[in-house]
N, C-alpha and C positions, 0 to 999 in steps of 0.2 A: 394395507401396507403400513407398517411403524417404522419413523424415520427420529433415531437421536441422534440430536445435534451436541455435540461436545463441543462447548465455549458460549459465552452470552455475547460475544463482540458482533462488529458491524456487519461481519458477511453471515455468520449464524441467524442474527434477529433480519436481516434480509429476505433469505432463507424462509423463515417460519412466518415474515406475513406474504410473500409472496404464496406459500401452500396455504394461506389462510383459507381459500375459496375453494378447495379442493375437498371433500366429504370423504372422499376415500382412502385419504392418507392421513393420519395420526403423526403430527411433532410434536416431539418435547426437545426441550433445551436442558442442557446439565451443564452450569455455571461451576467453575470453583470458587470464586469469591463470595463472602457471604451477603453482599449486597456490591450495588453499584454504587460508588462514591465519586463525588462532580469533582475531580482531579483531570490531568491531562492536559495537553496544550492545544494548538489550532489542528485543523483538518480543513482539506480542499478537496472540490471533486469540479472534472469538467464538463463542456456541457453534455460529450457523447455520455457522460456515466447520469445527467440532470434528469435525459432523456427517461432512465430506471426509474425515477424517483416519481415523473409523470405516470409511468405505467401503472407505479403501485399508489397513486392517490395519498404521497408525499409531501407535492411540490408547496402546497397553500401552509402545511405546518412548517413549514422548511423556511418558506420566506420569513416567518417573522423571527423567526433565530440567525439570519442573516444582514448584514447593512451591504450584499452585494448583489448587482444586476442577474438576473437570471436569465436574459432573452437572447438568440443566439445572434444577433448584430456583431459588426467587427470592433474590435474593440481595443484601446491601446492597454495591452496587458502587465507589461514587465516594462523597464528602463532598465537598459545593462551598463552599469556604473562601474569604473574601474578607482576601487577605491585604497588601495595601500598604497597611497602617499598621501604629501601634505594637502597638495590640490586632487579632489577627484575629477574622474573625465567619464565623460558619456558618450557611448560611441554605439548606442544602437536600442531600438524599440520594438519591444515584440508586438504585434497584431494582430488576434485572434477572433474567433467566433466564437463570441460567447466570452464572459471571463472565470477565472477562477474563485468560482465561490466557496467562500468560506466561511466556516464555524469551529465556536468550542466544541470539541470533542463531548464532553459532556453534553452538551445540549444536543445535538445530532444523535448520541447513543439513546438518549431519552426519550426523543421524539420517534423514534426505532420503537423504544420497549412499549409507548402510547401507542403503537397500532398494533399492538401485536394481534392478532384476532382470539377472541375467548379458548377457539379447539386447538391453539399453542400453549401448554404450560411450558412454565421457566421453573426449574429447581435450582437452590441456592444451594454454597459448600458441598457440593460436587464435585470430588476431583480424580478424573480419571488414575486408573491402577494398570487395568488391563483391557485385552477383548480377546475372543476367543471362537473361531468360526467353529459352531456347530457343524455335526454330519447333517442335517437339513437343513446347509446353506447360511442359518440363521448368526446373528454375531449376538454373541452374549458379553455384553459390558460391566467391568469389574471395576467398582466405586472405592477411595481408601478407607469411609465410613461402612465398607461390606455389603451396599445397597450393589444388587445386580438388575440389572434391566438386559432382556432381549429385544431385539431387532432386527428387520430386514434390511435395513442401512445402517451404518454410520458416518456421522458426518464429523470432520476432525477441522473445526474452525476454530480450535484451541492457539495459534498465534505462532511467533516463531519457535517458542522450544515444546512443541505442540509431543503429548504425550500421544496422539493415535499413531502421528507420523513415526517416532521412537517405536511403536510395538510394528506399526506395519511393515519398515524397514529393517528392524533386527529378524521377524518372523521372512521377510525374503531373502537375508541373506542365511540363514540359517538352510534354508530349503537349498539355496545356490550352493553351498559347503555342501551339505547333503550329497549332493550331484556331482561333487568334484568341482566347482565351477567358481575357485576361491578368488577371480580377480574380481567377479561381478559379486560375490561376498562382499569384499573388502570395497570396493563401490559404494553398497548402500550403507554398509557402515560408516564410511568416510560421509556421503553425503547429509546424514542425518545431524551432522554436527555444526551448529551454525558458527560462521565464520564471522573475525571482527572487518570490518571495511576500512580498517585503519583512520575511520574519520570520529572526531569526536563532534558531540551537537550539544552547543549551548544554548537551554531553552527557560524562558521566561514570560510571566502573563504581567504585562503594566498595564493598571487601570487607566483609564482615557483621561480623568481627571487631576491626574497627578504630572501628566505633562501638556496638558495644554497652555498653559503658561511659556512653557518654550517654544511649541508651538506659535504662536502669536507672533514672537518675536524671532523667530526665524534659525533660530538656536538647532531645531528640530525639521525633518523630511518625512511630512505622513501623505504622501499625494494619491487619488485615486487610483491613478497608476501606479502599481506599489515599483521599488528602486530593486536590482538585484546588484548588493555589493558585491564585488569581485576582485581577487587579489590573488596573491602567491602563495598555495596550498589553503585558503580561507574562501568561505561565503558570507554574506549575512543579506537577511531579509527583516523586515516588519511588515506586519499588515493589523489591520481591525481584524474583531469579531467581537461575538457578542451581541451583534447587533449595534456596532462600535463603540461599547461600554468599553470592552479593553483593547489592549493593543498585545500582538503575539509577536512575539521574539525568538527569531531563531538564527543561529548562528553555527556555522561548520568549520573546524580546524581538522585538517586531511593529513595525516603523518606518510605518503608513499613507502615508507618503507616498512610501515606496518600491519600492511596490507594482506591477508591472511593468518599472523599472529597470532595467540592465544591471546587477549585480554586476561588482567589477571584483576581484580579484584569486582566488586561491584560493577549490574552495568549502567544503573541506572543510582547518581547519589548526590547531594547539594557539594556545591561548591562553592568557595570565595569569588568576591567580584575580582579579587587581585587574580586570579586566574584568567579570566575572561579576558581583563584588559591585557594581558601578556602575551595573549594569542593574534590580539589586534594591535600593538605595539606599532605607530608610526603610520597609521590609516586615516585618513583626511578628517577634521574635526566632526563633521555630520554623524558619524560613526561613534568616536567618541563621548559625544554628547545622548547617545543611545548606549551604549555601554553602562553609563552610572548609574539610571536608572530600572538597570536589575541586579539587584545587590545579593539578593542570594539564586545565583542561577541553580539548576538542577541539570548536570552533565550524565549525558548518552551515550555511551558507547555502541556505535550503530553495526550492528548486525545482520549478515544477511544468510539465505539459505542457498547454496551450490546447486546448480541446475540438477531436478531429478529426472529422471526415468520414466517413471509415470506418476502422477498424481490419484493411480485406483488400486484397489485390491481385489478380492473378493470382498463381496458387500460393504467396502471400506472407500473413503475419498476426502481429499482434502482442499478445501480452499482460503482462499487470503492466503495470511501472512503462514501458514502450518506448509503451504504449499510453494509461496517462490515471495517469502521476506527479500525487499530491496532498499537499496538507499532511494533516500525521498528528493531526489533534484528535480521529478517530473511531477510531484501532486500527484500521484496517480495509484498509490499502494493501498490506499482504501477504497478509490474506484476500480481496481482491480480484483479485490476480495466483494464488493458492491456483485462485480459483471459475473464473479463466480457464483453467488449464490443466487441469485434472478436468474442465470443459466440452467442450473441444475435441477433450479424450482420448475423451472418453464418446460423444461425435459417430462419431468415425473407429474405434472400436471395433464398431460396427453392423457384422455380420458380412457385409450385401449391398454395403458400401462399398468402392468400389477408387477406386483414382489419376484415372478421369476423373469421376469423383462431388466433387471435392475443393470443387469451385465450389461447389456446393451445402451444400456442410459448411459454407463459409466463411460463404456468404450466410444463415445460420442462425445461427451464430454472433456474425455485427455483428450482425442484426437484435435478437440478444436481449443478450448483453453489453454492447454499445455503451453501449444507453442506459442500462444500470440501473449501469454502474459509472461513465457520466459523473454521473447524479446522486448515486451515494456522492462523488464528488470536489465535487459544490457541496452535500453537507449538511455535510463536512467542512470548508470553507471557513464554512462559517456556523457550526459551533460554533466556529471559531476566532475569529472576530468575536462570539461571545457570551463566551470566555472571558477574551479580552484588552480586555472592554468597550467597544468599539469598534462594536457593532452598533445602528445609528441609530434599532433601535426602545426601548434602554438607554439610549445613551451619554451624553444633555443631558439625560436625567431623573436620572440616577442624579448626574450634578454637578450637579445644583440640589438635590435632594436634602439635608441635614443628614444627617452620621453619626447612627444611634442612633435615630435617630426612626420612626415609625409610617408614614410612604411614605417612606422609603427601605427598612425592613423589605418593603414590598407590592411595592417595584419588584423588589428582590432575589427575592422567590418567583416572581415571574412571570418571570425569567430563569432560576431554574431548573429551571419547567416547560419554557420554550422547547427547553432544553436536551436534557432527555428528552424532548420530541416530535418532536424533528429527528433523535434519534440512536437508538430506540427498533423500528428496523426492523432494525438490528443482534442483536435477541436474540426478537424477536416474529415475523421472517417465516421461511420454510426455502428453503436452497438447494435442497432438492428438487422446490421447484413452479417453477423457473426450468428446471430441469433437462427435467421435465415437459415445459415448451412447447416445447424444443428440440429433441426428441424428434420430440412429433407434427408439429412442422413438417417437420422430415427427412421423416419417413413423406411426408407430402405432397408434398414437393416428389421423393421417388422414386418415386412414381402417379404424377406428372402433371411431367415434366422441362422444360414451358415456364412452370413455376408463379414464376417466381422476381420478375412482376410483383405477384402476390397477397402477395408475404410483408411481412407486418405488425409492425413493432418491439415486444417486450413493455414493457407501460406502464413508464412506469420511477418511478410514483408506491409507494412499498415500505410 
């Protein structure tokens, strides 16, 4: 079996050392960039996603690109800080098993491409054109350098404005037209178009050594527990990585009424600090005093992809961000592209599995993925609406509300219970009972090869 992977990102190189130990399957990866360059800002994963990293003989490279805990003990995680005023107030502490470990994005992709096993090649400036199902099943992949590759799979971890998705999507609706069937046409055309989240993200790498000095003197908030600011339509966070050489910066200004919009220009481009500081205008000085310190942010317009339909094709699939891109309030969008490719791996690794079995991988795969990382993309939407208090079951209580007082104290705890109950299946459930169902559903559907009516979505309540 030959399996190309289209993208060199975290759920691709996943992906291809997970099939490392497999003899009978052939990946290659087709990158479009012509190398990787150590860009990017932090990434976190938690401990259900740490667990992947154990399977695949990760975890020891991993720690030393980290300065954070790896053991699943309870842990005080988050501080939720309500910070758009002069004085901030603290009115709640997350708890978790395990914390949120973090790294430079560069250093976690690197230590990915360090295992990749020898029978993975990676090709550089690769950049998907097309694909094309052959009459024997097979997908033949169109390069814009004219290189064609065939294969029994494709895999589309090309990212949010992923080019498999684009061909797979315009080729269903085209079929659905075909049929007469032009709302479910207009569906996948509508879906394939990624939508702005109306939130902008201010991000910045400060080296450790350039504020520790304020640190000292108290100028500065770096606590193990990292702080989560919290305001009206804003977030902000810092944390280490690096191994706590730098400090990661990030920062969200929410427009609600921007919220499905066209973005028009650039999505990703530098901006002035006077911008940054004008999103945070009147935020307790702790904040402030973290503002000057990134003087040339680089501003995101954050992006996300409209729940699909299916995540398969014929011989086609996609995971991570090409699949259900979400805003990042939960940490959890590259352990979600992580759960997809160990998934898929783990699928195709079944030693009775060959090339014309692949339908059935697939259909195992949406049935249990689908749903449970579309609802990580709407819990993480709803903590983002709890944190930039904007969530309507907060927002007119909390401004009616009097600073200081006895309900606004009660409104404030009850959002940050909310808080840990919507995000709390991140460190409470294991990807190994997901893993489980997809398992025994295979077995089943290799008993019984017209089973693919009985296959049942797992709940996706976490």
């Amino acid at each position: 079996m030959k399996v190309l992977v289209c993208g060199g990102g975290i759920s691709g190189l996943i992906f291809g050392i997970a099939m490392g130990k497999n003899p009978n399957v052939s990946v290659e990866i087709y990158e479009a960039a012509p190398e990787f360059l150590p860009i990017g800002a932090g990434i976190g994963i938690w401990i259900r996603v740490w667990e992947i990293m154990e399977k695949l003989g990760l975890a020891e490279a991993l720690k030393s690109k980290t300065a954070s805990a790896t053991t699943p003990d309870p842990i005080d995680a988050l501080i939720f800080r309500k910070s758009d005023q002069p004085e901030g107030l603290e009115f709640g502490t997350l708890v978790t098993n395990g914390p949120f470990i973090t790294f430079h994005r560069h250093d976690f992709q690197q230590t990915l491409i360090n295992h990749l096993p020898p029978s993975c090649k990676m090709h550089h400036s690769k950049r998907l054109s097309t694909y094309t199902t052959l009459p024997n099943g097979k997908i033949r992949a169109s390069f814009e350098d004219g290189t064609q590759v065939t294969c029994d799979l494709l895999i589309g971890a090309d990212g949010i404005k992923s080019t498999v998705r684009d061909n797979m999507l315009r080729q269903k609706a085209a079929r659905y037209a075909e049929a007469g069937d032009f709302e479910a046409a207009y569906r996948c055309l509508k879906a394939n178009q990624p939508v702005w989240a109306g939130t902008m993200a201010y991000r910045g790498l400060i080296p450790m050594e350039k504020v520790q000095k304020d640190l000292a003197k108290g100028n500065l908030t770096l606590e193990e527990c990292h702080i989560q600011h919290m305001g009206k339509n804003a977030n902000l966070i810092v944390y280490p990585i690096a191994n706590g050489t730098m400090v990661n910066f990030a920062a969200f200004y929410h427009q609600p009424d921007k919220v499905g919009t066209v973005f028009e220009g650039p999505w990703v481009a530098n901006v002035s600090n006077d911008e940054l500081k004008a999103a945070y205008a009147g935020w307790e000085p702790s904040v402030q005093s973290w503002l000057k310190f990134v003087e040339n942010p680089s501003r995101w317009a954050i992006h996300t992809i409209e729940k699909l339909d299916s995540y398969v094709a014929d011989g086609v699939v996609l995971v991570g961000d090409a699949a259900h891109a979400m805003v990042p309030h939960q940490g959890s969008g590259a352990g979600q592209g992580i759960e997809d490719g160990y998934f898929l791996a783990t699928l195709l690794s079944n030693p009775s599995i060959t090339a014309r079995d692949i339908p059935k991988v697939l259909a195992v795969y949406d049935a249990v993925r689908r749903p449970f990382s579309l609802e990580v993309c709407r819990r993480s939407h709803l903590n983002g609406s709890y944190y930039t208090m904007n969530n309507p079951d907060f927002k007119y209580r909390l401004a009616e509300a009097l600073p200081g007082t006895p309900e606004q104290e009660k409104i404030l705890k009850e959002l940050a219970g909310a808080i840990k109950s919507n995000w709390e299946w991140a460190w409470t459930t294991s990807f190994n009972d997901n893993m489980e169902a997809g398992l025994v559903m295979l077995k089943k559907m290799m008993a019984n090869p017209g089973a693919y009516s009985e296959l049942g979505g797992v709940s996706a309540v976490l």
